[in-house]
ZAMAR-961685 format. One line per 8 residues: number of its first residue (from 1); their letters; for each residue z, x, y of N, C-alpha, C. Coordinates in nm, 4 decimals, decimal comma, padded with zeros to 6 digits. Layout:
N
NUM) a) Z X Y Z X Y Z X Y ~ ...;
***
This chain:
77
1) xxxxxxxx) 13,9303 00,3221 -09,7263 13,8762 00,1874 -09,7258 13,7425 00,1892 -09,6535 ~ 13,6698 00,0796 -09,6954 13,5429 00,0924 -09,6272 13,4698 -00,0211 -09,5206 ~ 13,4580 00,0132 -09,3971 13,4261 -00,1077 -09,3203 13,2803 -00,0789 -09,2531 ~ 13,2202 -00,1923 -09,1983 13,0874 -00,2056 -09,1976 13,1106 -00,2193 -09,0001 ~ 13,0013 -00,0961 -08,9306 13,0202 -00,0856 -08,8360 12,8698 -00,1745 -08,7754 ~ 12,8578 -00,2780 -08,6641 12,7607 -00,3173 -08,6357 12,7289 -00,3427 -08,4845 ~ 12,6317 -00,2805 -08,4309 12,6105 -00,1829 -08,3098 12,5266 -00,2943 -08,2848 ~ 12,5033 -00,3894 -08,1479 12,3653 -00,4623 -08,0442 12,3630 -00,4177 -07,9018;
9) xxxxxxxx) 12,2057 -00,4969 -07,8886 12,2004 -00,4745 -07,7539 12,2067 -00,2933 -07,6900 ~ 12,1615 -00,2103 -07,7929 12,0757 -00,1216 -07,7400 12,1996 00,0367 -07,7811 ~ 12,2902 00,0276 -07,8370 12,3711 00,1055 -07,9102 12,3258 00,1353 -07,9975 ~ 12,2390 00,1039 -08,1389 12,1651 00,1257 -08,1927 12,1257 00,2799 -08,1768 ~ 12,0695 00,2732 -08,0267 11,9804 00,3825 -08,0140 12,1371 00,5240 -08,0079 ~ 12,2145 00,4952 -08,0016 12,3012 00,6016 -08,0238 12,3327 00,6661 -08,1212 ~ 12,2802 00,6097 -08,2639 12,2912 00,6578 -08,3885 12,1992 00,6950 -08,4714 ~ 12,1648 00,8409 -08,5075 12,0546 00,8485 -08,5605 11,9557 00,7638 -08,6395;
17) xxxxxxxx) 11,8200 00,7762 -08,6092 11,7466 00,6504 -08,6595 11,7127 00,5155 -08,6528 ~ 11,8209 00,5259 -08,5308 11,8310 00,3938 -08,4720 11,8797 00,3058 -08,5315 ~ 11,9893 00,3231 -08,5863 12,0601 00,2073 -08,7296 12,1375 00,1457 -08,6216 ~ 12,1313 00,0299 -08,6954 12,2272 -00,1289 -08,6414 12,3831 -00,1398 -08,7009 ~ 12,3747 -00,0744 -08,7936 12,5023 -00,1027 -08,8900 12,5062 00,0647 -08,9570 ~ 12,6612 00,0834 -08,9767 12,6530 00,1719 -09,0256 12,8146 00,1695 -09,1263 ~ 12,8374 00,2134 -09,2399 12,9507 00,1835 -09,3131 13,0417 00,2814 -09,2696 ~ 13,1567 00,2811 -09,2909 13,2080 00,4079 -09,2421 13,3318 00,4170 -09,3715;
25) xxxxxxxx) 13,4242 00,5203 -09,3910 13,5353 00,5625 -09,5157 13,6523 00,5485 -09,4265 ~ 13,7115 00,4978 -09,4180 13,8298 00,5011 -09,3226 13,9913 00,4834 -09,4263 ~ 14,1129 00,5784 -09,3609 14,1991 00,5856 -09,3950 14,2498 00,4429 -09,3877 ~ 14,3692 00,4086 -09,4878 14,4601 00,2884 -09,4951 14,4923 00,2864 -09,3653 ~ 14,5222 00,1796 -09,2910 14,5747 00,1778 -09,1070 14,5009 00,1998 -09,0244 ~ 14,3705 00,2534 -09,0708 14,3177 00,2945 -08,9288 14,2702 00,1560 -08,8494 ~ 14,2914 00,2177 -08,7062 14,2226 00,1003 -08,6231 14,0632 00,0852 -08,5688 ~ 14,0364 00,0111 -08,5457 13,9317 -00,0389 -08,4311 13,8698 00,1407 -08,4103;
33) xxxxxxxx) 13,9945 00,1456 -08,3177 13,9522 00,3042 -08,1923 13,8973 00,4154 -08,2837 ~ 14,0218 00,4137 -08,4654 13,9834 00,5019 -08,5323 13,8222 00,4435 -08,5729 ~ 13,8029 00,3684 -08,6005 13,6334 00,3673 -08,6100 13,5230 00,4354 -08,5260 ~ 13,5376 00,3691 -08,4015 13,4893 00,4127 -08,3201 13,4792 00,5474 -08,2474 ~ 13,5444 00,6128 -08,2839 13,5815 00,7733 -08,2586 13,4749 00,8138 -08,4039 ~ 13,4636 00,7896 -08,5306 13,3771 00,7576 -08,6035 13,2153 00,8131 -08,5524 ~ 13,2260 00,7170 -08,5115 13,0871 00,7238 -08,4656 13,0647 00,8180 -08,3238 ~ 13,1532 00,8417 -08,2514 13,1734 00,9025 -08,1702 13,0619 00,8397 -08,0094;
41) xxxxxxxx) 13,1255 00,7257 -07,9546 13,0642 00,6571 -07,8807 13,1674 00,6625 -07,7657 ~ 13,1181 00,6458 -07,6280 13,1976 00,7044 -07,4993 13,2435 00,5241 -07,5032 ~ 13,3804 00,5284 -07,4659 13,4690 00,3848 -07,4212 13,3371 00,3100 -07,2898 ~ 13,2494 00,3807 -07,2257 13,1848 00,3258 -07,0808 13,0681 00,2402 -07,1684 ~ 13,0555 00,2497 -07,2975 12,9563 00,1816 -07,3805 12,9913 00,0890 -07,4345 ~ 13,1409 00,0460 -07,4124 13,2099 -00,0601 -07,5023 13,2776 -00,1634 -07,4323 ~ 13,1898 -00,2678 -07,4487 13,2453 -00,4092 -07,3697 13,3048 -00,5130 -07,4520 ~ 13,2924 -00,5419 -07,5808 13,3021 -00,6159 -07,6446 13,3025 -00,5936 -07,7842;
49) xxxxxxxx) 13,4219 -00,5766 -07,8209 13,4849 -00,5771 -07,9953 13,4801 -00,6819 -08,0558 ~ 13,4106 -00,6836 -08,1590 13,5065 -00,8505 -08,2929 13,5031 -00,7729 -08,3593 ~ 13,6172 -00,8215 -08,4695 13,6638 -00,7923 -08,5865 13,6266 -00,9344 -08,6755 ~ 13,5160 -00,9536 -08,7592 13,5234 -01,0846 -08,8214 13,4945 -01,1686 -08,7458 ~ 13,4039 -01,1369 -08,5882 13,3760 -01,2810 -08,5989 13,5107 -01,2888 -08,4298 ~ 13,5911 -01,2233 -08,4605 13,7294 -01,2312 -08,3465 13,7782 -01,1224 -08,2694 ~ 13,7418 -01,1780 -08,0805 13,7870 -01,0468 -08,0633 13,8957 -00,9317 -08,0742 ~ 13,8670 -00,8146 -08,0568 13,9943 -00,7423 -08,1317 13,9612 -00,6312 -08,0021;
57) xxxxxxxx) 14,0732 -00,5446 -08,0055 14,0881 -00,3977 -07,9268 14,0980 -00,3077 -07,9903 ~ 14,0914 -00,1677 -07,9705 14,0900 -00,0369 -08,0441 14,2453 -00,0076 -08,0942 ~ 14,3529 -00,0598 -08,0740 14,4461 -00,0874 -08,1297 14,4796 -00,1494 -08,2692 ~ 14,3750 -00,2413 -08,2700 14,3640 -00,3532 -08,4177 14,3420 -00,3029 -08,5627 ~ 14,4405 -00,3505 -08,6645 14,4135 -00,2406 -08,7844 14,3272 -00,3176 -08,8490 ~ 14,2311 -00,2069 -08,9068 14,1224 -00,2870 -09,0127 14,1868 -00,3262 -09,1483 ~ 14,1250 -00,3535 -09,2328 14,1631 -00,3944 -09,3834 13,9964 -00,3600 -09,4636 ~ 13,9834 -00,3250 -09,5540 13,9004 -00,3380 -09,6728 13,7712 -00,4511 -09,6180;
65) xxxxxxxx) 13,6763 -00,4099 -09,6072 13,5747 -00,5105 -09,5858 13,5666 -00,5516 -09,4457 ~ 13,6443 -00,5390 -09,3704 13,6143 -00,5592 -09,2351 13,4817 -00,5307 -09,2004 ~ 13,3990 -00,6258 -09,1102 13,2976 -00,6225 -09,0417 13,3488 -00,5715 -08,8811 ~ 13,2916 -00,4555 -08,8253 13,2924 -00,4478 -08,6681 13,1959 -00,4981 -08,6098 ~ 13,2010 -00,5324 -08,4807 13,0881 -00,5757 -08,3900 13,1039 -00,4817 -08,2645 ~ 13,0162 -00,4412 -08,2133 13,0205 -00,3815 -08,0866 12,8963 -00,4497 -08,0336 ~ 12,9543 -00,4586 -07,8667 12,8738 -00,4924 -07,7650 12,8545 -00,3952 -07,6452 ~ 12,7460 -00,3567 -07,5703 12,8065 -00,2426 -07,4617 12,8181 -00,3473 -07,3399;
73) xxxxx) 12,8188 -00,3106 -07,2546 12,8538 -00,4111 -07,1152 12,7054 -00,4790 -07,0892 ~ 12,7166 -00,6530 -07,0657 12,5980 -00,6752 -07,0801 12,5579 -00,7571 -06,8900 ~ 12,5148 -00,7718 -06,8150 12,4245 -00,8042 -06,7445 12,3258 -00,9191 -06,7264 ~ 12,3500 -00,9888 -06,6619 12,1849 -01,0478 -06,6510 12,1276 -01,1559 -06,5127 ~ 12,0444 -01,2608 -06,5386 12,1050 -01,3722 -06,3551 11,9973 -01,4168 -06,3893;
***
């Protein structure tokens, strides 16, 4: 199945070329985590999951068309 991976706030720069989004082939069941292992990004970069819009954990199974969101830990005052 195929889901659409989408990286802000400076993750980007972790993927060659600096892409924002990236599609990925994923087995029936896989979760969240299986994505993210995907791309191969350290958990200390990951603050904030949605699935659709809703947050989700690396536990959460995708479906066909799923959109990811990643956030890394964000900061500010």
């Amino acid at each position: 199945m195929k889901v659409e991976i989408k990286l802000y706030a400076g993750l980007e720069e972790k993927l060659p070329g600096g892409q924002r989004k990236v599609e990925s082939e994923l087995r029936e069941g896989a979760t969240v985590g299986d994505a993210l292992k995907f791309l191969a990004l350290k958990e200390r970069f990951l603050a904030i999951i949605l699935v659709n819009g809703v947050h989700a954990g690396p536990e959460t199974v995708l479906r066909e068309g799923d959109v990811v969101s990643v956030f890394p830990p964000l900061a500010g005052g």
